[in-house]
N, C-alpha and C positions, 0 to 999 in steps of 0.2 A: 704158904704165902697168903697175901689178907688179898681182901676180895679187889682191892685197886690195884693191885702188883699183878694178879692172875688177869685182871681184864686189860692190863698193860701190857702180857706177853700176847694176847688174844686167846688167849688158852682158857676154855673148852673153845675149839675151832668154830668161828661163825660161819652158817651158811649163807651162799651165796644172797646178798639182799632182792634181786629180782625174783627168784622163785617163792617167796615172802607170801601169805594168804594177805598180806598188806598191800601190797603194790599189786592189783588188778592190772590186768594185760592192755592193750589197746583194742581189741577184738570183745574181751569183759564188758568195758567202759562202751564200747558203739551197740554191744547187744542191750547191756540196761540204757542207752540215752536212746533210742533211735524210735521209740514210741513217741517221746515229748517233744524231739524233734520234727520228728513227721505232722504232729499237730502244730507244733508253729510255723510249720511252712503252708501247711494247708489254709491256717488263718489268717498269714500272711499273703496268700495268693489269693483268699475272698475278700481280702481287704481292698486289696489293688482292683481286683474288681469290680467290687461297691462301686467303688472311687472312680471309676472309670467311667460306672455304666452312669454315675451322677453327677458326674461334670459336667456332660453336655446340657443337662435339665434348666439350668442356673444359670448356664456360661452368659454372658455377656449384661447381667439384669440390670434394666431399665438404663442401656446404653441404646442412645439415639444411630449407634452405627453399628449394632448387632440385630441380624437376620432372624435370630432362635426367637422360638416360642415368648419365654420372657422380655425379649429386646425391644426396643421404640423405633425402630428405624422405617417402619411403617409411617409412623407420624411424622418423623422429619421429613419424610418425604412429602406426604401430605401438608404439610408448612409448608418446603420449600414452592410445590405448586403453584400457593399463595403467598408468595413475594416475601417469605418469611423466612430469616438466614438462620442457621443453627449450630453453633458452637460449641466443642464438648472440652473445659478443663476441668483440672482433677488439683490445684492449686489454690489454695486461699487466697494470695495475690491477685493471683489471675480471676477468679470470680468478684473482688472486691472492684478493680479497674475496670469490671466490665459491666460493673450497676449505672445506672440512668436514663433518663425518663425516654428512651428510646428503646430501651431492653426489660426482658423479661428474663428473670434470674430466676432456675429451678435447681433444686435443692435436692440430688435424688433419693439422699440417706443424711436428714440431720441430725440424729441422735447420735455419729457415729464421730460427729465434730466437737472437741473438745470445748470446754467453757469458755475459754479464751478465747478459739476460734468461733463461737459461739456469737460474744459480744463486739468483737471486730467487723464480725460480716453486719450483725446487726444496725451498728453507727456504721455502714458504709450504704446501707437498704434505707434505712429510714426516712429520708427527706432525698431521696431520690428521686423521685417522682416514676419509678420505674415498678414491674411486678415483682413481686416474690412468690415462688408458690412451693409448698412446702411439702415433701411427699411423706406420709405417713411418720408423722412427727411423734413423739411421745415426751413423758416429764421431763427427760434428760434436758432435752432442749427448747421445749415449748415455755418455759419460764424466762428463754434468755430471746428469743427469736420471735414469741410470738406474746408480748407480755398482757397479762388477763384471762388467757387460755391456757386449761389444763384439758388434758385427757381423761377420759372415763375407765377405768378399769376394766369393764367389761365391755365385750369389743359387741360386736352387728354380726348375728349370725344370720342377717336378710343379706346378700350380696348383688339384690339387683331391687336398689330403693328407684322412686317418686319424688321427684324436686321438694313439692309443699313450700316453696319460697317465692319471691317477685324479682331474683335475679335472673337479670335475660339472658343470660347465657344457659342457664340451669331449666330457665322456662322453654328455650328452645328447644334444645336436648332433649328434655323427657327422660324418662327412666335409665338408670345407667347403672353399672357395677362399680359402685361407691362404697359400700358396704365393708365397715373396717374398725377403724378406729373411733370411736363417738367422744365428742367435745363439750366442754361448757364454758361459758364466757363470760365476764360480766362487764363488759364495754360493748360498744354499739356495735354490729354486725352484722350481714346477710346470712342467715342459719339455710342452710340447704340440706336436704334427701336425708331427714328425721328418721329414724331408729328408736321405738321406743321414747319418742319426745326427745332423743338428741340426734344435734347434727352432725355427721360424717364429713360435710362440709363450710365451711367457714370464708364469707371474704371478710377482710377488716381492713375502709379505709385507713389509707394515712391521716396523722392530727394534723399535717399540713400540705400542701401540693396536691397533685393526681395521684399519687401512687396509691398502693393496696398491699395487703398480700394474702393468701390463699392458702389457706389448710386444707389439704386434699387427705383423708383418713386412709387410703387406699391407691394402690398403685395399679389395678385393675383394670383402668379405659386404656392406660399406655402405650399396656402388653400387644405384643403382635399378635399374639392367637387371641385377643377379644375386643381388638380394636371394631370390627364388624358386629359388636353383638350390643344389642338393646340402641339405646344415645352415646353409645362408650368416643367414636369418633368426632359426633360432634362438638358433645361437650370438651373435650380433649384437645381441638383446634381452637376454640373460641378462647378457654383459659388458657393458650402457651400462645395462640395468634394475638392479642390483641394490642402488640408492638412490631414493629418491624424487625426485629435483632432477639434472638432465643439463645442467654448463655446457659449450658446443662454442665450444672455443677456436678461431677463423680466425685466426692472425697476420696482420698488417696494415701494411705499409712505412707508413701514416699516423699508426703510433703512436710518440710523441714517444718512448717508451722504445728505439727501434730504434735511434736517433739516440744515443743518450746511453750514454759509451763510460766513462762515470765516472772515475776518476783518470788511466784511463791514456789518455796521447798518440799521436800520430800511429805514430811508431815503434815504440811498445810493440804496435801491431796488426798491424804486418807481423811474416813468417815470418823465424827467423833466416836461415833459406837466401837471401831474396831480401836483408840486408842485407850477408851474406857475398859476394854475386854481388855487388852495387854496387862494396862495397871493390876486388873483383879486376879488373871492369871500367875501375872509376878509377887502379887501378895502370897496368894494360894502355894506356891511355889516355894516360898520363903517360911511360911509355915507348916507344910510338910517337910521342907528339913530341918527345921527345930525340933517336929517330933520324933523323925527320925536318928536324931542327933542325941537325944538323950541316952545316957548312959544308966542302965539296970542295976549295976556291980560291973565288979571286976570282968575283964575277959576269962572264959573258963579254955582249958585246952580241951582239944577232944580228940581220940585215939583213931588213928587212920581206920579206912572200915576195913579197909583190905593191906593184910601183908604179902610183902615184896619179899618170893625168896633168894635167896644169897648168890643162888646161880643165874636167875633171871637178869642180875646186878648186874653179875659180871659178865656175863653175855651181851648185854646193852652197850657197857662202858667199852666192850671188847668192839661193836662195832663200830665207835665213834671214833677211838681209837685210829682202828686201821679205815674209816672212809677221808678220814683228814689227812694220814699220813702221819699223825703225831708219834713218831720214835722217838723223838727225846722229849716229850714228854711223858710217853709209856715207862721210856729207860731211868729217867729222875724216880717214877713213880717205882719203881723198883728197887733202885740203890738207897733210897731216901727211907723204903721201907727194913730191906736190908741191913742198915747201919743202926735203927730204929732197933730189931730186936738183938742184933748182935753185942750194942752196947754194953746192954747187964749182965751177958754172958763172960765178959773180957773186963768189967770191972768197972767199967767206965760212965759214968753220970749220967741219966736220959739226957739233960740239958745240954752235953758234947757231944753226943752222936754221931752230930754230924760236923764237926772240926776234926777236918786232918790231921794236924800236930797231935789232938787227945786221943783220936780212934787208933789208927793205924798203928801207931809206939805199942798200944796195950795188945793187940791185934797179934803183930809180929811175933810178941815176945810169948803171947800163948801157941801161938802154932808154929813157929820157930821157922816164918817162910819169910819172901822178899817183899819189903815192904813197899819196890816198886810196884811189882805185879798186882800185891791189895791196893796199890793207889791208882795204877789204871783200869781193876775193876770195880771197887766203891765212888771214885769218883773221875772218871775216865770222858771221855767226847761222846756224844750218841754214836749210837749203831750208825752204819752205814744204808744198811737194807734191813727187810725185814728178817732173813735167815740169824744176821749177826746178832736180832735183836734177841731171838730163841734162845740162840748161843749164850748171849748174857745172863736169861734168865736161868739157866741151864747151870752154870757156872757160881751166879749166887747164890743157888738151892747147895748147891755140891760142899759152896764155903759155908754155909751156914750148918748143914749136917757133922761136916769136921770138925766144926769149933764144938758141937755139943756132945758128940764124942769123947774129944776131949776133956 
């Protein structure tokens, strides 16, 4: 028999596929995994950790109703004392409706407010006659919020400056933990608590009304744990006191205005730089596969490195065979091979082989048997089981030895 016939009977018998040096055990598999395991649970349990013991550090920053180290709730209390109301939204809307010349509008994170919401707060501040004070602002937003002020790259490693200014609020105070961010301007300004010839601090009247607003480089006097230290409180009252009404802006990723990028589309928010890198990368890209694309000559063949022997074949096929359950297709592979070489023995054409009318006549007439009986074994219904299928294979051996006998 050819090697597709013999892996169609399963014969040489496959062994069981689980005892396989293939298929590792479940006991194999947890003794090699249970090292990289145990390390990602350990990582993942110092992770939670971290995370736990650093939450509390942070919780609440520069919330007027957080008690922690970082929180203001020190000062708003300290306002309320003084007749001074203090309101906390986390809403672009809501901080917009609540500018005028009656309120003092703090800002507690504006780098974190998008362009848009940038220029809206701004045309709702500007001719209000109200404060704005800006906490530790940088390029993001100080172009849009505080126009003529940039930030200095290099920050104040002094964190407890000396006014050097004639602003009375700064001249009462005296020294405070200002010490942050340092600015330069180039419109009229009150420069306060100099750094190296720059100021951490900033007021900039309005071009028209009373209002102002205030670059604060640093969030440092706010804080509860250093509200008591140097002029941190009192300067801290005088610029959030000196209106009646203190709205404390939290920006808030929950606000639908974060989201909403108005006319402009996807492209129009990325950096021209990053759409410049695309273009060149997609060049680059198109040019190594042209060079990849070129053809040398012809394709050459080249000879497997490793030969497959004849039993390993049919041992493989043998087990794809019986894990599908394919009897009739094992049993075609059989009879199809069977008629295959019985043809030239019985006279008959390769190209008829396998037509009944041609085989079977020539078939009969050499071994002088029933030409049912050859027609229900060359071309008969599959095996039923797999015993029957043996049986056939058994049977075709038997008829093809007869014929060559003969």
């Amino acid at each position: 028999m050819t090697t597709e016939a013999t892996a169609a009977t399963g014969k040489p018998e496959a062994p069981p596929l689980t005892s396989t040096s293939a298929s590792p055990t479940a006991r194999q598999l947890w003794t090699r995994a249970r090292g990289v395991v145990l390390a990602l649970v350990i990582l993942l349990v110092a992770a939670i950790a971290i995370a736990a013991i650093r939450s509390g550090a942070q919780h609440g920053r520069l919330d007027p109703r957080s008690a922690d180290p970082y929180g203001s709730r020190a000062v708003a209390e300290l306002l309320a004392d003084r007749g001074v109301s203090t309101r906390v939204v986390t809403t672009l809307d809501e901080a917009r409706a609540a500018a005028g010349s009656g309120t003092t509008l703090l800002i507690a994170a504006p780098d974190l407010l998008t362009k848009r919401q940038q220029t809206l707060l701004h045309t709702a501040t500007e001719n209000s006659d109200g404060r704005t004070i800006l906490i530790s602002p940088g390029s993001p937003s100080l172009g849009t919020l505080a126009p003529g002020v940039t930030a200095d790259p290099a920050v104040s490693f002094d964190s407890t400056l000396s006014p050097g200014c004639s602003l009375p609020a700064a001249a009462r105070a005296g020294s405070a933990d200002t010490g942050g961010v340092r600015y330069t301007t180039t419109i009229d300004a009150d420069a306060c608590y100099l750094s190296d010839g720059l100021p951490t601090l900033l007021r900039i009247p309005a071009t028209s009304g009373s209002g102002d607003t205030v670059v604060l480089g640093a969030p440092d006097i706010l804080y509860n744990d250093r509200l008591d230290e140097q002029g941190n409180a009192s300067l801290a009252l005088q610029l959030l006191g000196s209106r009646s009404h203190l709205v404390w802006y939290l920006p808030s990723l929950s606000d639908t205005s974060a989201t909403d990028a108005g006319d402009q589309s996807f492209f129009d928010l990325l950096p021209s730089g990053w759409l410049w890198g695309t273009l060149q990368l997609f060049i680059a890209a198109a040019l190594a596969a042209l060079w990849r694309a070129r053809r040398l000559g012809p394709l050459v063949p080249e000879r497997l490195p490793v030969a497959i022997r004849a039993s390993e074949t049919v041992e493989g096929r043998a087990r794809l065979y019986r894990k599908a359950n394919a009897r009739d297709r094992a049993a075609a592979a059989l009879r199809s091979t069977t008629r295959t070489r019985l043809a030239p023995l019985v006279g008959v054409p390769p190209a008829q082989a396998h037509a009944p009318e041609a085989l079977l006549p020539a078939l009969s007439a050499h071994l002088q048997g029933d030409g049912q009986a050859l027609h229900n074994l060359l071309f008969g219904p599959p095996p039923r089981d797999d015993a029957a299928l043996v049986s056939l294979a058994d049977q075709l051996d038997a008829l093809e030895r007869e014929v060559r006998r003969s």
